[in-house]
Backbone as JSON Lines, residues from 0, in Angstrom:
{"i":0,"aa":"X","n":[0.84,-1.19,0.0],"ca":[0.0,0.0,0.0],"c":[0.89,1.25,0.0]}
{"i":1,"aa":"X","n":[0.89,2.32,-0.8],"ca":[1.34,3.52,-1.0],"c":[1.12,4.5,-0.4]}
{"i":2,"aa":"X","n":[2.25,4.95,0.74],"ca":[2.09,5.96,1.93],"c":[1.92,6.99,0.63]}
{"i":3,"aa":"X","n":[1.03,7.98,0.72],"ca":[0.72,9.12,-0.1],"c":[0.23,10.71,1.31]}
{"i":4,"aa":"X","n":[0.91,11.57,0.79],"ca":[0.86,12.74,1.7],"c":[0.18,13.82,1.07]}
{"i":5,"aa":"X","n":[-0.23,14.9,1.29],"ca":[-0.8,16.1,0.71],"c":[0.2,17.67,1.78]}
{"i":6,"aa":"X","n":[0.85,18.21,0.91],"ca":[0.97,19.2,1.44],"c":[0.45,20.42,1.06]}
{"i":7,"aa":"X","n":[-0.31,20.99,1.82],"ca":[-0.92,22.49,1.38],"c":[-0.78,23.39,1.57]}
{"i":8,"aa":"X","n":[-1.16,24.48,0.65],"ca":[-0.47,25.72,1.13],"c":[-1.07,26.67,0.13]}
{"i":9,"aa":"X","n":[-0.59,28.02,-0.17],"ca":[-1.28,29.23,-0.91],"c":[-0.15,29.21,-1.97]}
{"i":10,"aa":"X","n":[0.96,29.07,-1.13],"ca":[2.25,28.97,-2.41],"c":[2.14,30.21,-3.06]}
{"i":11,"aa":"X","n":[2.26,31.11,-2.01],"ca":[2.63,32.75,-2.94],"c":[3.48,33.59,-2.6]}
{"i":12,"aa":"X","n":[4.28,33.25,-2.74],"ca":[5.03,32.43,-4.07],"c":[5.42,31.18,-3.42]}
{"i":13,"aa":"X","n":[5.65,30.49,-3.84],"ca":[6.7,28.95,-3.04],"c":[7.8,29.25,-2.74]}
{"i":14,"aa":"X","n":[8.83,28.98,-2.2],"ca":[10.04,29.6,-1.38],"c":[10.96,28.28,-1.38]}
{"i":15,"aa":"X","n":[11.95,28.49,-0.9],"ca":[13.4,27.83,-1.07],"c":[12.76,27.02,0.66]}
{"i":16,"aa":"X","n":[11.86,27.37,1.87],"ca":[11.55,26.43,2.63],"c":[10.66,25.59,2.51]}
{"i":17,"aa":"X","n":[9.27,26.03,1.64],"ca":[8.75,25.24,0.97],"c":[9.23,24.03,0.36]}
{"i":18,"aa":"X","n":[10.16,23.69,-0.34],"ca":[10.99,22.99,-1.0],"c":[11.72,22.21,-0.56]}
{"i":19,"aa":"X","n":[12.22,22.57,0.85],"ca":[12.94,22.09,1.98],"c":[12.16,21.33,2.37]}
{"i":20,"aa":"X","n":[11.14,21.69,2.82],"ca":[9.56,21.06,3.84],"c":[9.36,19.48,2.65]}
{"i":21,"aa":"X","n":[9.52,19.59,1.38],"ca":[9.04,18.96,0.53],"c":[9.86,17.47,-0.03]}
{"i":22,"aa":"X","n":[11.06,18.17,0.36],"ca":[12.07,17.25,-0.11],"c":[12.44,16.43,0.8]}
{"i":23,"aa":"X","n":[12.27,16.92,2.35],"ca":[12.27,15.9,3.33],"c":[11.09,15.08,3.43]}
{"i":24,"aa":"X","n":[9.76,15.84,3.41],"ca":[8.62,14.42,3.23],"c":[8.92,13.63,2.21]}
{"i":25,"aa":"X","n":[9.21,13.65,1.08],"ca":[9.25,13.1,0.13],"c":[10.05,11.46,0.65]}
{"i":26,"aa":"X","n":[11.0,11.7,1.66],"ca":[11.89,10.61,1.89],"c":[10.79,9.39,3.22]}
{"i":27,"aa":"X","n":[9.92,10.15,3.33],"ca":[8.42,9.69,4.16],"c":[7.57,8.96,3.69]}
{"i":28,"aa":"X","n":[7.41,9.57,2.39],"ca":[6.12,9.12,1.65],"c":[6.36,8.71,0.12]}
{"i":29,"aa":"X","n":[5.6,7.9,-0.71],"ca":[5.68,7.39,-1.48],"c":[5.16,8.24,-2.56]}
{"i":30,"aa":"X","n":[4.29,9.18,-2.52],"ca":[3.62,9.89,-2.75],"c":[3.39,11.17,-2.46]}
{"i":31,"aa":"X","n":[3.78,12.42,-3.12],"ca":[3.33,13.68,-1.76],"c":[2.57,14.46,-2.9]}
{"i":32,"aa":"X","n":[1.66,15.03,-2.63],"ca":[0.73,16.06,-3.53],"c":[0.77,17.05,-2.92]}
{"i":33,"aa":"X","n":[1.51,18.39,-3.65],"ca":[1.43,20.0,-3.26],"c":[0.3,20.33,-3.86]}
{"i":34,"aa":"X","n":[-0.83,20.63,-2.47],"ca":[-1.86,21.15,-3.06],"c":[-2.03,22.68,-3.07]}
{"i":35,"aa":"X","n":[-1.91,23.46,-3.82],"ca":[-2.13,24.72,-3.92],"c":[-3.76,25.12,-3.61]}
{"i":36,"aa":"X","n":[-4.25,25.99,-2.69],"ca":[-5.34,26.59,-2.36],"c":[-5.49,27.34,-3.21]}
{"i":37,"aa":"X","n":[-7.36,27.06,-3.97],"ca":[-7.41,27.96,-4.63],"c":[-8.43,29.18,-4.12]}
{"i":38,"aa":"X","n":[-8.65,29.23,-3.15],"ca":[-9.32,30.21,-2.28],"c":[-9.01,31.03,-2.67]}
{"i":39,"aa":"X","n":[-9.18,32.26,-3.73],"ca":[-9.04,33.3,-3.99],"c":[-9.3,35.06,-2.87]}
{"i":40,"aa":"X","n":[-9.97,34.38,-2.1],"ca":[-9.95,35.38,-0.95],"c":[-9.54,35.81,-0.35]}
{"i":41,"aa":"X","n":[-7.69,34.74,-0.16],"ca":[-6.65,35.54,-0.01],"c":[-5.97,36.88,-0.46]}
{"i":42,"aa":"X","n":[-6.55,37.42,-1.95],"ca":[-6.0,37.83,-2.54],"c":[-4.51,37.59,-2.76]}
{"i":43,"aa":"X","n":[-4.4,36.74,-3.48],"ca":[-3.03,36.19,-3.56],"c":[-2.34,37.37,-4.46]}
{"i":44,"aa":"X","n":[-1.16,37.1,-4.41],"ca":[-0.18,38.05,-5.5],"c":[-0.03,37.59,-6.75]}
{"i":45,"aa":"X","n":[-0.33,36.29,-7.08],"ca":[-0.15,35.66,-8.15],"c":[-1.51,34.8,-8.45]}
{"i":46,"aa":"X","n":[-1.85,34.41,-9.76],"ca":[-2.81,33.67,-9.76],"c":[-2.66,32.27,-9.21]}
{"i":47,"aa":"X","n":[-3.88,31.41,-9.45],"ca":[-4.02,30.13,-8.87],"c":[-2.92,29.46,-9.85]}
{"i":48,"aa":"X","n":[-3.28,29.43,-11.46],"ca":[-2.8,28.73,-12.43],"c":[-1.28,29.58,-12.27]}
{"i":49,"aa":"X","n":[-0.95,30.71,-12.03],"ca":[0.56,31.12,-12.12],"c":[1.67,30.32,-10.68]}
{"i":50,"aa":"X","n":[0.72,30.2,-9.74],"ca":[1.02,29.58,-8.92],"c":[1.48,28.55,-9.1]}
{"i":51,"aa":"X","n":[0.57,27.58,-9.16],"ca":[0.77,26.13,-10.16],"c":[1.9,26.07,-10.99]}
{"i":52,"aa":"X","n":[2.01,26.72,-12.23],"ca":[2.91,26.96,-12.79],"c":[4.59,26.78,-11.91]}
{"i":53,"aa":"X","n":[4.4,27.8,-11.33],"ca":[6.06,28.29,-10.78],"c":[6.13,26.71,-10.09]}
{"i":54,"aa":"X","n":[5.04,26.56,-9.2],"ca":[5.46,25.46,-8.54],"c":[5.9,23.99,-9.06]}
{"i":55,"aa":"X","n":[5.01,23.97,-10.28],"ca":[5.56,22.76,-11.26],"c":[6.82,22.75,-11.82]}
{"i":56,"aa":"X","n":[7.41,23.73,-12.14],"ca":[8.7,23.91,-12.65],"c":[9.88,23.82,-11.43]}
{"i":57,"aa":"X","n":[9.48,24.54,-10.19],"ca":[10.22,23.72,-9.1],"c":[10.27,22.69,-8.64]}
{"i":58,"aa":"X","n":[9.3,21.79,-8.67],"ca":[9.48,20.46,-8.61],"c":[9.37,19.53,-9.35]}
{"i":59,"aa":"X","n":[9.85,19.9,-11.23],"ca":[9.8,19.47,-11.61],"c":[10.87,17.91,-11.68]}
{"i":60,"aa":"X","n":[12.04,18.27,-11.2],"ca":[12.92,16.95,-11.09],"c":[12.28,16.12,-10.16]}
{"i":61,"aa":"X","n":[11.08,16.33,-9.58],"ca":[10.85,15.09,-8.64],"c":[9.56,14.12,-8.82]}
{"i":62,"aa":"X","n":[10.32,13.03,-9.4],"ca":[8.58,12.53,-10.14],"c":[7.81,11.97,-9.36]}
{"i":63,"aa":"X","n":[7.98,12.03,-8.11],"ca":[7.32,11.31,-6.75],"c":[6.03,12.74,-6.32]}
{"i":64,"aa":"X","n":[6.2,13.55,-6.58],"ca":[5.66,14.85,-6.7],"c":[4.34,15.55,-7.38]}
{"i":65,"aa":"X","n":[3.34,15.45,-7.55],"ca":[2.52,16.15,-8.03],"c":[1.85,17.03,-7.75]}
{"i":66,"aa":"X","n":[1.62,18.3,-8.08],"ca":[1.1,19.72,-8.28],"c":[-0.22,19.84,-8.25]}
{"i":67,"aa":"X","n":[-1.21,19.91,-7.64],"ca":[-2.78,19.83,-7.66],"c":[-2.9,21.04,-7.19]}
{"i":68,"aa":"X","n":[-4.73,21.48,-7.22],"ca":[-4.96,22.47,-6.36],"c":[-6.26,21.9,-6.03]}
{"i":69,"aa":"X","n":[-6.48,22.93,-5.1],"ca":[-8.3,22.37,-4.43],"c":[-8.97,23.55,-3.52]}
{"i":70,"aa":"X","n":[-10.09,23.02,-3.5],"ca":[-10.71,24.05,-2.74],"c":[-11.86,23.52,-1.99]}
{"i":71,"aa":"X","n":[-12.04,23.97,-0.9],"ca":[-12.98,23.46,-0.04],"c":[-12.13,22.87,1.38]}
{"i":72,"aa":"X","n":[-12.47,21.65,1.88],"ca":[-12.35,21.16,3.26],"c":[-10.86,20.06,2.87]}
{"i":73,"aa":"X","n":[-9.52,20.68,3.09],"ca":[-8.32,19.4,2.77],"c":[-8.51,18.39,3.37]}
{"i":74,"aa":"X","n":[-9.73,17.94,4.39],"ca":[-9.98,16.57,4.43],"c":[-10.53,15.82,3.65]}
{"i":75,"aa":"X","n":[-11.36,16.38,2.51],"ca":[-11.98,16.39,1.73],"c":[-11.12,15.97,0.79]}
{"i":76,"aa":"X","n":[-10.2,16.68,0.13],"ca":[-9.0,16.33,-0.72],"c":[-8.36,15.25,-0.63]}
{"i":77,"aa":"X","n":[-7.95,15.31,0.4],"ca":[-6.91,14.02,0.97],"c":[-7.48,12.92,0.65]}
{"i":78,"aa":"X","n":[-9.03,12.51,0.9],"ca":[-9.77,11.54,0.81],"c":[-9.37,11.61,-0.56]}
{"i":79,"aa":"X","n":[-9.78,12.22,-1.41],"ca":[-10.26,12.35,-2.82],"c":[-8.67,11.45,-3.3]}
{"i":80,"aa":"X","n":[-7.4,11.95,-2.86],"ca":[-6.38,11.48,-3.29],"c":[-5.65,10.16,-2.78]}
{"i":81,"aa":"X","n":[-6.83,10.15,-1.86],"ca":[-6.21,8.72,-0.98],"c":[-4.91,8.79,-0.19]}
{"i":82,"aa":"X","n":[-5.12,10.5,0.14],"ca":[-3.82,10.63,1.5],"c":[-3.74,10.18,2.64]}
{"i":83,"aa":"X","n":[-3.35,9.56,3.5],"ca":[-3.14,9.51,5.12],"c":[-3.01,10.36,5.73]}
{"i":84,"aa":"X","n":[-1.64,11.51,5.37],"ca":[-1.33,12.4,6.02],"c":[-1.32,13.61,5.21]}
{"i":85,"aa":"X","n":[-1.28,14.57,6.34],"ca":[-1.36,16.24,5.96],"c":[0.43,16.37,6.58]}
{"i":86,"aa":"X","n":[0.9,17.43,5.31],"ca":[2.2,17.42,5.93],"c":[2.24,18.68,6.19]}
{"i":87,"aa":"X","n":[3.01,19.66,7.24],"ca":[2.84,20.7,7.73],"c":[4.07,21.11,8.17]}
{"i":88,"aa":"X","n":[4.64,22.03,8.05],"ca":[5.84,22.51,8.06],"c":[5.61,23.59,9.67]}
{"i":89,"aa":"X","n":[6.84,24.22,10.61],"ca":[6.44,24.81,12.09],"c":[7.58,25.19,11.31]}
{"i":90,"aa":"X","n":[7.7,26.28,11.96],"ca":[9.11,27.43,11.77],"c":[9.08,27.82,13.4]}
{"i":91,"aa":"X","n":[8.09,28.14,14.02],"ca":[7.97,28.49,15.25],"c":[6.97,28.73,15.85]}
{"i":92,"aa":"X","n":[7.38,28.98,17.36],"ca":[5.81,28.98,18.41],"c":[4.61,29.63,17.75]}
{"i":93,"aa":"X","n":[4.58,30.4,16.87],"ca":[3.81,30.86,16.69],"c":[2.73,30.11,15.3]}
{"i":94,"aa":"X","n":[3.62,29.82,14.96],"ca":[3.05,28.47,13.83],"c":[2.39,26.92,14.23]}
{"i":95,"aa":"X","n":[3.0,27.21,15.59],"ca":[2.38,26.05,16.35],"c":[1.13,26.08,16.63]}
{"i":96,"aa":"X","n":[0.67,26.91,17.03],"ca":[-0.91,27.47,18.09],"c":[-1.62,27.47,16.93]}
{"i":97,"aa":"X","n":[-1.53,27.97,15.53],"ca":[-2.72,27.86,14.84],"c":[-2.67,26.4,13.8]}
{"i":98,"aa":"X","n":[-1.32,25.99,13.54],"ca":[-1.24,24.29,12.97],"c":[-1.86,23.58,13.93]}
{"i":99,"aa":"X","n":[-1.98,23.0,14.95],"ca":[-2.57,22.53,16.03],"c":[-3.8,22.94,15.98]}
{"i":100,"aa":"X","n":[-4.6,24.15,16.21],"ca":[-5.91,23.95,16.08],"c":[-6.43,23.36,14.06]}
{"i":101,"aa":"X","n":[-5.56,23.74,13.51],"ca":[-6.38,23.14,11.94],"c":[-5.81,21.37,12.12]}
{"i":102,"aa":"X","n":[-5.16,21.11,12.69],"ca":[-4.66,19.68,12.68],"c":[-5.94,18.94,13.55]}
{"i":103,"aa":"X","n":[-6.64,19.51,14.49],"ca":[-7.35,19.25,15.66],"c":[-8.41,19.12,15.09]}
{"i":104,"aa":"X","n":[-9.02,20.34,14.36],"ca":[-9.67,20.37,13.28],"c":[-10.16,19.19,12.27]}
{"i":105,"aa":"X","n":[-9.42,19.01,11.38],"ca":[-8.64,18.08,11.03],"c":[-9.01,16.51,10.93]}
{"i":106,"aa":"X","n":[-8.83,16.27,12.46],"ca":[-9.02,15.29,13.07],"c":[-10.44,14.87,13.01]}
{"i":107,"aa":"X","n":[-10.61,16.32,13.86],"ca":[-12.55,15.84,14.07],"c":[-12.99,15.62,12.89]}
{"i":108,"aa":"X","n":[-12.99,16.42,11.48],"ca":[-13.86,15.73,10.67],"c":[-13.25,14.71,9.76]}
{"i":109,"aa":"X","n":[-11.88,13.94,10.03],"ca":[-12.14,12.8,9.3],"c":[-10.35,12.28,10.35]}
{"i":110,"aa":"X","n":[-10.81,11.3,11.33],"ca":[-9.77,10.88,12.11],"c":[-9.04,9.87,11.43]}
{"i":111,"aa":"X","n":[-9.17,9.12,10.44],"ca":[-8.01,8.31,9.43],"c":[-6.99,9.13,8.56]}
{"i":112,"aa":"X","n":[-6.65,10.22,8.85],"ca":[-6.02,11.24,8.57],"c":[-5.38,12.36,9.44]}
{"i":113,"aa":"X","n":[-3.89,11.38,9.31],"ca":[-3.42,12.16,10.26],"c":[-2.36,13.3,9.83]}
{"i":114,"aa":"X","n":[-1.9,14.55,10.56],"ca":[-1.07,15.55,10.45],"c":[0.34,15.18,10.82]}
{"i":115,"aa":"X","n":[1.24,15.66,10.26],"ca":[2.94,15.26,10.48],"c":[3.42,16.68,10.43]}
{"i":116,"aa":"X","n":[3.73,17.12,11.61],"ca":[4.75,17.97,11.35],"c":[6.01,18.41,10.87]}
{"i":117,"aa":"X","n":[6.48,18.48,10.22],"ca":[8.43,18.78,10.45],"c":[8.59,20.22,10.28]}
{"i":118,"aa":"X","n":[9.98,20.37,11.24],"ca":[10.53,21.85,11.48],"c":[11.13,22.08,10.15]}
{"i":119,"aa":"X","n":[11.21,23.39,9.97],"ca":[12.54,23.68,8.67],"c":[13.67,23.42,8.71]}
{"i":120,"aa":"X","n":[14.69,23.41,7.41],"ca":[16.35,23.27,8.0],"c":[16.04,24.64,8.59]}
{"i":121,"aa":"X","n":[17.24,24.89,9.67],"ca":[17.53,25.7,10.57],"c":[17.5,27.31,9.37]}
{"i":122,"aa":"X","n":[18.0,27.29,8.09],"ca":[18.76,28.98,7.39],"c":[16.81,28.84,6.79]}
{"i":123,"aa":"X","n":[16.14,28.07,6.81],"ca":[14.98,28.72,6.56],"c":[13.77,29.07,7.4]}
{"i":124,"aa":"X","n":[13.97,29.0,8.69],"ca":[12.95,29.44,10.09],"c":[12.73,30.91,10.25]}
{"i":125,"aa":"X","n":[12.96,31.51,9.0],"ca":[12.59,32.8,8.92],"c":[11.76,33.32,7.27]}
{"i":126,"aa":"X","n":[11.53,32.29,6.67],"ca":[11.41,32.69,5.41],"c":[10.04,32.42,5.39]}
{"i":127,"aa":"X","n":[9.02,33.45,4.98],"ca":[7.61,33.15,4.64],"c":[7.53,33.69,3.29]}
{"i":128,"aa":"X","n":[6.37,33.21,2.52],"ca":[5.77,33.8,0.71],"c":[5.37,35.63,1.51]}
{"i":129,"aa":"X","n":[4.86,35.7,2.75],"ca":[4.68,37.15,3.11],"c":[5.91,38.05,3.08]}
{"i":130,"aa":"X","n":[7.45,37.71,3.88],"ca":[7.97,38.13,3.79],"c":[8.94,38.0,2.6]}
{"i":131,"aa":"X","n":[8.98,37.33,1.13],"ca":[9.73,37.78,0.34],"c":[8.49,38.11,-0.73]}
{"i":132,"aa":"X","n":[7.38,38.11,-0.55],"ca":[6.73,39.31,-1.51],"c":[7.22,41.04,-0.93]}
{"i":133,"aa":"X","n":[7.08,41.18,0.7],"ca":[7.77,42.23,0.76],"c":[9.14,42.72,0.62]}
{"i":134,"aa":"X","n":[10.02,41.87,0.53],"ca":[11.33,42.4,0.13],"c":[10.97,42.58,-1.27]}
{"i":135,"aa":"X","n":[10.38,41.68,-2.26],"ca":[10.45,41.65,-3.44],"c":[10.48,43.53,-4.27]}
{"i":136,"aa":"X","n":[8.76,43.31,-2.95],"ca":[7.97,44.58,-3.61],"c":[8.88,46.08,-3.46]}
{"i":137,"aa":"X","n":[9.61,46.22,-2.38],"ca":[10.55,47.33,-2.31],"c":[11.58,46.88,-3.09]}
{"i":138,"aa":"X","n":[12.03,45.96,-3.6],"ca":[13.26,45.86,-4.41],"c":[14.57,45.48,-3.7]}
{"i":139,"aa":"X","n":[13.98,44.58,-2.69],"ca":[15.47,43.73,-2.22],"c":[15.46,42.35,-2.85]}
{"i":140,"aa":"X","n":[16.44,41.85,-3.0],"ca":[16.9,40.39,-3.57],"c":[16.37,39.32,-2.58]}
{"i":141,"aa":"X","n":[15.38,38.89,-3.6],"ca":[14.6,37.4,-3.15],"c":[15.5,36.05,-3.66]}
{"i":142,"aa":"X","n":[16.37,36.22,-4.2],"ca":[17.41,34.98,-5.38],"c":[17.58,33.58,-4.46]}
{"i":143,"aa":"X","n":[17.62,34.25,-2.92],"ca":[18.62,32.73,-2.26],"c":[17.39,32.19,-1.16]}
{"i":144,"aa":"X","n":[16.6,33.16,-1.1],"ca":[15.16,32.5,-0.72],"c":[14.24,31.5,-1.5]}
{"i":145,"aa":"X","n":[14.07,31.96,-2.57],"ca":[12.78,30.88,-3.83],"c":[13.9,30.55,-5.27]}
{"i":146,"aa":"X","n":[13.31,29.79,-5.33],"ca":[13.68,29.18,-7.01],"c":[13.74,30.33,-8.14]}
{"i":147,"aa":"X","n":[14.7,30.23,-8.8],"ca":[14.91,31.22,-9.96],"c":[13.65,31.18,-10.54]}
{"i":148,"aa":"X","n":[13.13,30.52,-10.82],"ca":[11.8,30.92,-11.75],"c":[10.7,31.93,-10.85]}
{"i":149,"aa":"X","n":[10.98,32.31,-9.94],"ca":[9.84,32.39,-8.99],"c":[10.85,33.81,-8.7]}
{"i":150,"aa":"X","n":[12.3,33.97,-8.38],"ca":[12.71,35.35,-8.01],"c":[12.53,36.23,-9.4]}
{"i":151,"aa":"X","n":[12.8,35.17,-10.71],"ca":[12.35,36.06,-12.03],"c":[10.98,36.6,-12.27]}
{"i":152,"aa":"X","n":[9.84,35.73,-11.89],"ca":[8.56,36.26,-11.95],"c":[8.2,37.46,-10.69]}
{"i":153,"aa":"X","n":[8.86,37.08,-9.9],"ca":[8.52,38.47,-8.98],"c":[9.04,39.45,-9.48]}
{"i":154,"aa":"X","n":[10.54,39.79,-9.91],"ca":[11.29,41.18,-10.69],"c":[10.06,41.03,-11.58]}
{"i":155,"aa":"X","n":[9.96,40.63,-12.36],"ca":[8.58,40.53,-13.37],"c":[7.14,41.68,-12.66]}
{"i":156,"aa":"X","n":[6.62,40.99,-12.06],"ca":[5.59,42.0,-11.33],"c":[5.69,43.03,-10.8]}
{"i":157,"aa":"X","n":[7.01,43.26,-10.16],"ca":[7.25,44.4,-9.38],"c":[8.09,45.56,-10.18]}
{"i":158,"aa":"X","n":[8.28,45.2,-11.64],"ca":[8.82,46.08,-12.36],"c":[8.19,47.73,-12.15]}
């Protein structure tokens, strides 16, 4: 039977910890699906499908990997993909208190689905898609944070 994972997220933009978070489940699971939220109510910076995009091209060397998006209840999804687990990345205390209540969450509406945490490598416990859209947007160098395709599309927008 094929351990299969779902990791989710807004992915705006995807980031060099993202990737981190991804490449270590990957050695977990047989299977991992980056599901991109398409909840538009974020007002994301990028579209759903541009999202997608960047993110497919970053993981494109990994064929254990697939790129989805969804919308609605990720217990819902998971089922749909035949996940076990939700994978969830903590940078810190403060990432804790609200992963824990959606994991809890989570739970209650479908308990054959469980949450896995892992921490970041240590040089990315500071990197969020919030804080290098704002460096981006004033014009500091995003390069060693996200994937070249993703520091080019931001110079791109913020021209």
């Amino acid at each position: 039977m094929k351990r299969i994972a779902v990791y989710p997220g807004t992915f705006d933009p995807v980031t060099n910890g993202h990737l981190d978070l991804a490449e270590r489940g990957r050695r977990h699971f047989d299977h991992l699906f980056m599901a991109v939220l398409a909840n538009e109510g974020k007002e994301p910076l990028f579209s759903l499908e541009k999202r997608m995009a960047l993110l497919r091209q970053a993981v494109a060397p990994w064929p254990d990997v697939t790129v989805d998006s969804f919308d609605g209840l990720l217990v819902d999804y998971a089922r749909r993909v035949g996940a076990g687990v939700i994978l969830r990345g903590i940078r810190a205390i403060t990432d804790l208190e609200y992963e824990m209540q959606m994991a809890m969450m989570n739970r209650k509406l479908e308990p054959a689905i469980e949450t896995v945490f892992l921490a970041p490598n240590q040089s990315y416990t500071f990197v969020s898609s919030r804080l290098v859209r704002q460096v981006a947007r004033l014009g500091g160098s995003v390069s060693d944070l996200v994937p070249a395709v993703v520091a080019e599309a931001l110079a791109h927008r913020f021209k």
